[in-house]
C-alpha positions as CSV (number, residue, x, y, z in Angstrom):
1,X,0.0,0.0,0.0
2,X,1.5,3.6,-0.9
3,X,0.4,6.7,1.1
4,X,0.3,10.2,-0.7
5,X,0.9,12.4,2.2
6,X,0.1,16.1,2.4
7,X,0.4,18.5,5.4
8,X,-1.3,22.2,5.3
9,X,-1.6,23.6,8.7
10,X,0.0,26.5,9.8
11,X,0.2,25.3,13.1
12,X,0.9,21.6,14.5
13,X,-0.5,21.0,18.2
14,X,-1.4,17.6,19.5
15,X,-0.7,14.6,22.0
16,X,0.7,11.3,20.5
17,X,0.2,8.5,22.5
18,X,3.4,6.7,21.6
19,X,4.3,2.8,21.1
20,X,6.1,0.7,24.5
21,X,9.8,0.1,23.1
22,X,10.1,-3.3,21.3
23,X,13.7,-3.6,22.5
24,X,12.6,-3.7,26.1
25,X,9.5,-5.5,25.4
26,X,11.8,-8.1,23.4
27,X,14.1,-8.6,26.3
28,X,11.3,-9.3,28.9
29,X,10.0,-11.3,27.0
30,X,13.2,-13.8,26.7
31,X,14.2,-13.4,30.6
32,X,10.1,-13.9,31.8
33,X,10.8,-17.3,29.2
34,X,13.9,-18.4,30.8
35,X,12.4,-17.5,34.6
36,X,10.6,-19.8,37.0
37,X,8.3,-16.9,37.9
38,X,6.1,-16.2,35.1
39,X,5.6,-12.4,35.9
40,X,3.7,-9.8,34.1
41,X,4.9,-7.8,31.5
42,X,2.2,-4.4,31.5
43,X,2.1,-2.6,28.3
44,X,4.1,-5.0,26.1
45,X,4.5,-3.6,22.5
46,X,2.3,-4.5,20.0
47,X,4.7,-4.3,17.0
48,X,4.8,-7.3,14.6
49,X,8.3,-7.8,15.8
50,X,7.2,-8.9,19.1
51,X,4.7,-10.6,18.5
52,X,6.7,-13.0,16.2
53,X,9.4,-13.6,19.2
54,X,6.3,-14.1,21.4
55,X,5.1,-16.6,19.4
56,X,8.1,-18.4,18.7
57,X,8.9,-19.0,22.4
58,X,5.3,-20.6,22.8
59,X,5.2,-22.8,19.5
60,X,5.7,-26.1,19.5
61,X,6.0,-25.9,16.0
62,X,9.5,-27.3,14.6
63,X,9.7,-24.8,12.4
64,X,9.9,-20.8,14.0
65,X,9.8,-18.1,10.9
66,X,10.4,-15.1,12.0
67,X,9.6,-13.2,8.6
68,X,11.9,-9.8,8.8
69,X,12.6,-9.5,13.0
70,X,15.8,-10.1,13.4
71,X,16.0,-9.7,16.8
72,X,13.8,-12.7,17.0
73,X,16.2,-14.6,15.1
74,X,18.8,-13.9,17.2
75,X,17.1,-14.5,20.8
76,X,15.3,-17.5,19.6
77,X,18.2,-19.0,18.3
78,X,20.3,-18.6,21.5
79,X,16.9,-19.5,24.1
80,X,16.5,-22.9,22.1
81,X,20.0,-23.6,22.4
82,X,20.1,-23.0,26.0
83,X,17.0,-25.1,26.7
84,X,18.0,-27.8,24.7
85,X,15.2,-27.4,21.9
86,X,15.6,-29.0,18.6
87,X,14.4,-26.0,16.1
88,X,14.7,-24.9,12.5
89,X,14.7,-21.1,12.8
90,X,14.0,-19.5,9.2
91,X,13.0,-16.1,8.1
92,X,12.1,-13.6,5.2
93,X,15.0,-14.2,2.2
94,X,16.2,-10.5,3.4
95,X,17.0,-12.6,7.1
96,X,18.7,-15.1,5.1
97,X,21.0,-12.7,4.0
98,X,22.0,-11.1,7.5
99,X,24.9,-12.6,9.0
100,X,24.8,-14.8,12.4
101,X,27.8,-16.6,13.0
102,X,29.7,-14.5,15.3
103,X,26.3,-16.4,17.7
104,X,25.9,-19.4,16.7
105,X,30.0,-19.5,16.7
106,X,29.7,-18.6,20.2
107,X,26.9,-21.2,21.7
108,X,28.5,-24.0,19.3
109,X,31.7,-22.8,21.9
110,X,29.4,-23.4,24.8
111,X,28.3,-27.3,23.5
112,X,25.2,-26.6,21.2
113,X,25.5,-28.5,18.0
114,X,23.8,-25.8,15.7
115,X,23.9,-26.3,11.8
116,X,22.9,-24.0,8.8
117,X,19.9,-25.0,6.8
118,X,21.3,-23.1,3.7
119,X,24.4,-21.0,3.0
120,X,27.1,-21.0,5.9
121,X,27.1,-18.5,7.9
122,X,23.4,-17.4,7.4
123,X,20.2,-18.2,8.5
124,X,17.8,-20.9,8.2
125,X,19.9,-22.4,11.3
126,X,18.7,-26.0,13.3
127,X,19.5,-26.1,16.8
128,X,19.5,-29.3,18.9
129,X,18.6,-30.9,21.9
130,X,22.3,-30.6,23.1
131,X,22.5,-29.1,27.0
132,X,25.0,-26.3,27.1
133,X,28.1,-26.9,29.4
134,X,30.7,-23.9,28.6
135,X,31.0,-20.9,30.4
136,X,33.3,-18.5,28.6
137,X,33.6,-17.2,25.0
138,X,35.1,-15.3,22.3
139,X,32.4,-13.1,20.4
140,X,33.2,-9.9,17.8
141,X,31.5,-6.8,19.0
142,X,31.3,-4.8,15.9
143,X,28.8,-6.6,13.8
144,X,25.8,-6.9,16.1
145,X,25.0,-5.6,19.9
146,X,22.1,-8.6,19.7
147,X,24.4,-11.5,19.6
148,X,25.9,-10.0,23.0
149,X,22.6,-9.8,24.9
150,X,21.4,-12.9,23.5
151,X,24.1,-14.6,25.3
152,X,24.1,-12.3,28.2
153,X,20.6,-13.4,28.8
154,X,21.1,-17.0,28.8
155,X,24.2,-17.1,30.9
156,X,22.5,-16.8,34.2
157,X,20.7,-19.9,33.4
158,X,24.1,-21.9,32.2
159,X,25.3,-24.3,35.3
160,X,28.3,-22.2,35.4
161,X,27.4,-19.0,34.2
162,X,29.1,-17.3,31.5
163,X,32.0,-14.9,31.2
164,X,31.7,-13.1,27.5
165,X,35.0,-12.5,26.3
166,X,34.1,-9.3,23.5
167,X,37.1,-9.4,20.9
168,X,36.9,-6.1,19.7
169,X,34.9,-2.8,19.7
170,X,31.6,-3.1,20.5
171,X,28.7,-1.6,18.2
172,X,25.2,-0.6,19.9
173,X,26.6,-0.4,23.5
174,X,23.9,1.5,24.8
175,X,21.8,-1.9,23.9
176,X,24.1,-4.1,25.9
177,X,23.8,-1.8,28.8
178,X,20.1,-2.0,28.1
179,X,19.9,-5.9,28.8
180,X,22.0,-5.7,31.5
181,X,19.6,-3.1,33.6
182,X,16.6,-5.4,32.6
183,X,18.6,-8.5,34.0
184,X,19.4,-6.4,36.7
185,X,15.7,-5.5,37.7
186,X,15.0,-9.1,37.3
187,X,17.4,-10.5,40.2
188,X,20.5,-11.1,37.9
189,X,24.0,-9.0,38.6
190,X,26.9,-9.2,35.9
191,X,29.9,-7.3,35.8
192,X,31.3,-5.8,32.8
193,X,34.8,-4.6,32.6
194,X,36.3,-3.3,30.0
195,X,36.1,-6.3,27.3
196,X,34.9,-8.7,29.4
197,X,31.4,-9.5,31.0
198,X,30.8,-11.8,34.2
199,X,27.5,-13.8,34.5
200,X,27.3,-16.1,37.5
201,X,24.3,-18.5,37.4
202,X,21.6,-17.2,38.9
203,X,17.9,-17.7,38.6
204,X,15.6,-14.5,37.2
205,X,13.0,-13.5,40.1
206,X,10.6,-10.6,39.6
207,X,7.3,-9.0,41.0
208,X,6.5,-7.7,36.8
209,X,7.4,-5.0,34.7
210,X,5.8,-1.9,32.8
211,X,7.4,-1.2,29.4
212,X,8.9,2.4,29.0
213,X,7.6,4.3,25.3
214,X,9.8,3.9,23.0
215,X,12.4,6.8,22.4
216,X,13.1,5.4,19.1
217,X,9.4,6.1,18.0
218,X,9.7,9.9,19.5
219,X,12.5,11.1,17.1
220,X,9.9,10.5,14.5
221,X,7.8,13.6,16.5
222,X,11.2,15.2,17.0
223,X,11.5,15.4,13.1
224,X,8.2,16.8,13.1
225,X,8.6,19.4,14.9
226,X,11.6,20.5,13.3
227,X,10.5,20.6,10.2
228,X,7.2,22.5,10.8
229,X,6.9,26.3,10.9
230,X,5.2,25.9,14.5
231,X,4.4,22.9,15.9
232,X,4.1,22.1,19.9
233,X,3.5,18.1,20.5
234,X,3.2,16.1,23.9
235,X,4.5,12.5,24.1
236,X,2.5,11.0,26.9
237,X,4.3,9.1,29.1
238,X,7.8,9.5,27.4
239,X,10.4,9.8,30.8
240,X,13.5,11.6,31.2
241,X,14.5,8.7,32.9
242,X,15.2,5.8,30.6
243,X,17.4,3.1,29.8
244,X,17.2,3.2,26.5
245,X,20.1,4.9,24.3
246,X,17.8,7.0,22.0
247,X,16.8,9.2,24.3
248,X,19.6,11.2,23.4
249,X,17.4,12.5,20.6
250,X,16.1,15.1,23.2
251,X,19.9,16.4,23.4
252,X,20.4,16.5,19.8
253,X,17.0,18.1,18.6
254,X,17.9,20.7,21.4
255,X,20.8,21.6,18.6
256,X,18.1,22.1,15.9
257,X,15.9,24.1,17.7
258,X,13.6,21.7,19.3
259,X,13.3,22.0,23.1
260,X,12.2,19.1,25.7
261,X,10.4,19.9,28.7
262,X,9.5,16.9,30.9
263,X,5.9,17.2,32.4
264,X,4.4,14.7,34.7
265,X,2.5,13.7,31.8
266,X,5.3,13.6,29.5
267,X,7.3,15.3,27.3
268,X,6.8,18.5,25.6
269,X,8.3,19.2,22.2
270,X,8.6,23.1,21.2
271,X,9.9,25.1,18.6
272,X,12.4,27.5,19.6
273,X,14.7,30.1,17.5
274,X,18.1,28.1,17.7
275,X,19.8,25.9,14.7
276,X,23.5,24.5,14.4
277,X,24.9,25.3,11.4
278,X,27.1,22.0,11.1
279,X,26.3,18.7,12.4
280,X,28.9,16.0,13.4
281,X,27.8,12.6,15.1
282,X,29.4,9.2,15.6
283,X,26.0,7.0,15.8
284,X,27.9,3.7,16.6
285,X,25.7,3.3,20.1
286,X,22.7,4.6,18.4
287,X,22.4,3.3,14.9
288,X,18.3,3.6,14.7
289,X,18.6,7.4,14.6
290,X,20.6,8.0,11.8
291,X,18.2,7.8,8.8
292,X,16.0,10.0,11.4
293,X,18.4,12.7,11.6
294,X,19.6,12.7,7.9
295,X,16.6,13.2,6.8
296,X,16.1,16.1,9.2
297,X,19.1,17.7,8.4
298,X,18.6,17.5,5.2
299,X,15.5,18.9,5.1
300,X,17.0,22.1,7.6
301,X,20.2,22.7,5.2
302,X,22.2,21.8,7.7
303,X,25.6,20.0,6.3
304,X,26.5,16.8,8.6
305,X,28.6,14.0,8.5
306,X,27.6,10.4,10.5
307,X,30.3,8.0,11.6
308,X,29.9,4.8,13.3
309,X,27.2,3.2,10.9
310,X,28.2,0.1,8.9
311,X,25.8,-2.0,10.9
312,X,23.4,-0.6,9.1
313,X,24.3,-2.2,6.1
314,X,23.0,-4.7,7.4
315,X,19.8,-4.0,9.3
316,X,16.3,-4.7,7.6
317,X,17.8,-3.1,3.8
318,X,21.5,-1.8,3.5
319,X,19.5,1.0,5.1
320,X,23.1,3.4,4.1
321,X,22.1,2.8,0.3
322,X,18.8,3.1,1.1
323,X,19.2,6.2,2.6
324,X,21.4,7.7,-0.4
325,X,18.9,6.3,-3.0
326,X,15.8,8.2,-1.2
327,X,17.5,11.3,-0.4
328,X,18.8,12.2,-3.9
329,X,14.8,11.8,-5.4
330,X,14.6,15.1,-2.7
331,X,17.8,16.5,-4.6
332,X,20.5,15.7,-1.7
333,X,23.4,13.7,-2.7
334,X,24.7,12.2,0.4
335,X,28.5,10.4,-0.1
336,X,29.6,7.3,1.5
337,X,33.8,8.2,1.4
338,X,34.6,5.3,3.5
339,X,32.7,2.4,5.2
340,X,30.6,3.7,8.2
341,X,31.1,7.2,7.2
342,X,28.6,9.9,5.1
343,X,28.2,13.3,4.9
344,X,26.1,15.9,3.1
345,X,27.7,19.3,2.0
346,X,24.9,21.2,1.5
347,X,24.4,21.4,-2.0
348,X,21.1,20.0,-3.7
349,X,19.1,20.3,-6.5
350,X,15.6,21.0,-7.4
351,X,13.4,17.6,-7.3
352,X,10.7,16.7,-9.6
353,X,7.2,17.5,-8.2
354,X,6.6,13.4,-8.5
355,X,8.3,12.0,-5.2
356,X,7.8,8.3,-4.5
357,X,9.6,6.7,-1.4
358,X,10.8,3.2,-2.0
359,X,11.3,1.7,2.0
360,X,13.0,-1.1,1.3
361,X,10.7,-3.5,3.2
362,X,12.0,-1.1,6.1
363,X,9.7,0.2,8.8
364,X,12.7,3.4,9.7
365,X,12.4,4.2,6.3
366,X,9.1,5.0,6.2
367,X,8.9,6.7,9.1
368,X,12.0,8.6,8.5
369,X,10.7,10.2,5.6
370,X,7.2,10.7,6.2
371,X,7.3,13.9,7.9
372,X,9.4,15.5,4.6
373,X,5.4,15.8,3.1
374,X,6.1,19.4,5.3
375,X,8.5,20.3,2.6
376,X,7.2,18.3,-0.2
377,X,3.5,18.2,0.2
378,X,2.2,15.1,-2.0
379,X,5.5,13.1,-1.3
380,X,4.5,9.1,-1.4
381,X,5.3,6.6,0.8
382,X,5.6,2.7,-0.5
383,X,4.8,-0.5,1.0
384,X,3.3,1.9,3.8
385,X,2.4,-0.7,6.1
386,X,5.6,-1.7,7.1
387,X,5.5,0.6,10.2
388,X,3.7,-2.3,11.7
389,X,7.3,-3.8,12.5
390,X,7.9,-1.6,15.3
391,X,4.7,1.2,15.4
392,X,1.4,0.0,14.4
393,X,-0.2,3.3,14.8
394,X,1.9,5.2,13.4
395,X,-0.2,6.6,10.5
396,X,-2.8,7.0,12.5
397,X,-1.1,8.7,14.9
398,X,0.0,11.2,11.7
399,X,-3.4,12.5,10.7
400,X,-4.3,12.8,14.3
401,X,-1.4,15.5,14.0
402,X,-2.8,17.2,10.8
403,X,-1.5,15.0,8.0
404,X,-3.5,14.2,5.3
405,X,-2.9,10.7,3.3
């Protein structure tokens, strides 16, 4: 389904009502499966992506497909290796195209016996009914934070525990310390030391948990708002206080002239007179921003250049290419000089009045550039309904704020 979107109001004032966070709804759900207390999770998300890894962990299907979530590829993969499951875990042909043996490399250290349905390296994988007995391996850092916290999640439940042993630099740190405070707030303690990470066994133990909103969702609002003339929107229940590493969109945004101000109902976005006139970031803790902000910046003629990206080469879409492709049908020509690294200097060209947005079976890239129909009233947005991924309401939650589609 495409979506011709079209914004004409002068002014932009509403409350959004945003999604719980998948990545803390995803992690609950793997610790409340490996737990002997069942305990309530309140206001779990209700993106496709969690629903799949809910699913898988209850099937008792051989077969899990988990479509496009890679984050249920991942969890599932290590959870059925730890409980001694025999599974063939498959997904979309995208998912058999993202990498995965840096994990399975690391629980076949640990005793699982875990094969590869198809090309080496690369999901459809079939785990066994082999018990675990390591307790210490060698894992990269720098392709995926998820094969981390996989592990780091099963190791309390390991009859020795697990020390992780990270090789190198570590992308998405902010979602390793993520796990760790869940595990934390579910009985668990690990230390993490420089390159290594202690796990005794322990057992999970915990009264329940309520789901923050997702900050990931919010820089979509953030965008918004910088973008429109005026605009003042509330995100209900968004907290200052979160463990998730997005929230430093409320930092950032402050440098493009959108101010935060934390209510007990939640926070406040407002326009205020203030706009760097360079931007510089090294996203490599918080990689689900980027296509966010380069849109926005874009859109602000502000120059930038992003470093610490080459994961997302392989997220969902090479969401870098992606990104480049989009952009230059809006008349920016972003370069890629080196791996991890591109910038915009400003210059762009006139588009054509015709503006379709391929996303790339991408839910970041719809949402990304859905609030350029600002500048480019009519824009289009393909295969809209891929926002279901990680924020189901998302288009409703746009016309709510005055966009037409």
């Amino acid at each position: 389904m495409t979506r011709r979107l079209c914004f004409h109001k002068n002014a932009l004032r509403c409350s959004i009502d945003l999604p719980s966070s998948k990545s803390i709804s995803n992690r609950l759900l793997l610790i409340r499966a490996l737990s002997r207390d069942k305990f309530d999770i309140r206001g779990l998300s209700g993106s496709d992506d969690t629903r799949v890894l809910e699913e898988g962990l209850q099937t008792p299907s051989e077969t899990v497909d988990i479509g496009h979530a890679g984050t249920s590829m991942r969890f599932l993969t290590a959870y059925f290796a730890a409980t001694g499951q025999a599974k063939i875990v498959t997904g979309s042909d995208r998912m058999k195209e993202r990498p995965i043996s840096e994990l399975v490399d690391a629980l076949n250290q640990l005793g699982a016996d875990i094969q590869y349905a198809g090309q080496k390296g690369y999901p459809p994988v079939l785990t066994s009914g082999k018990p675990l007995s390591g307790s210490s391996v060698r894992i990269s850092g720098n392709v995926s934070s998820q094969f981390i916290s996989a592990l780091l999640m099963i190791a309390p439940t390991l009859p020795n525990g697990l020390t992780v042993h990270i090789t190198d630099d570590t992308v998405s740190s902010s979602y390793i310390r993520m796990t760790l405070n869940l595990m934390l707030q579910a009985g668990v303690k690990a230390e993490w030391k420089d390159r290594k990470i202690i796990v005794p066994p322990q057992q999970y133990r915990s009264s329940g948990f309520t789901c923050e909103r997702d900050w990931s969702a919010a820089s979509y609002w953030y965008e918004t708002v910088a973008l429109a003339d005026d605009a003042e929107i509330l995100l209900k229940n968004l907290s200052e206080e979160s463990i998730q590493g997005d929230a430093v969109v409320a930092r950032i945004f402050n440098e493009l002239g959108v101010e935060t101000c934390y209510l007990p109902e939640g926070a406040l976005l407002k326009k205020y007179p203030k706009q760097t006139s360079r931007f510089l970031f090294d996203f490599l803790n918080v990689p689900d921003i980027a296509q966010t902000m380069a849109v926005t910046l874009c859109l602000k003629n502000i120059p930038f250049r992003f470093s610490g990206i080459k994961t997302l080469k392989i997220k969902e879409t090479d969401r870098i290419a992606a990104l480049r492709n989009e952009l230059l049908k809006l008349g920016f020509s972003i370069e890629e000089n080196r791996q991890g690294v591109i910038e915009w200097d400003g210059k762009y060209t006139i588009p054509q009045n015709d503006i379709s947005i391929a996303t790339y079976h991408d839910h970041r890239m719809a949402m990304a550039f859905a609030p350029a129909a600002i500048v480019f009233p009519g824009i289009r947005i393909e295969d809209a309904e891929v926002v279901t991924k990680s924020y189901p309401n998302f288009w409703n939650d746009l016309k709510s704020a005055g966009f037409d589609s």
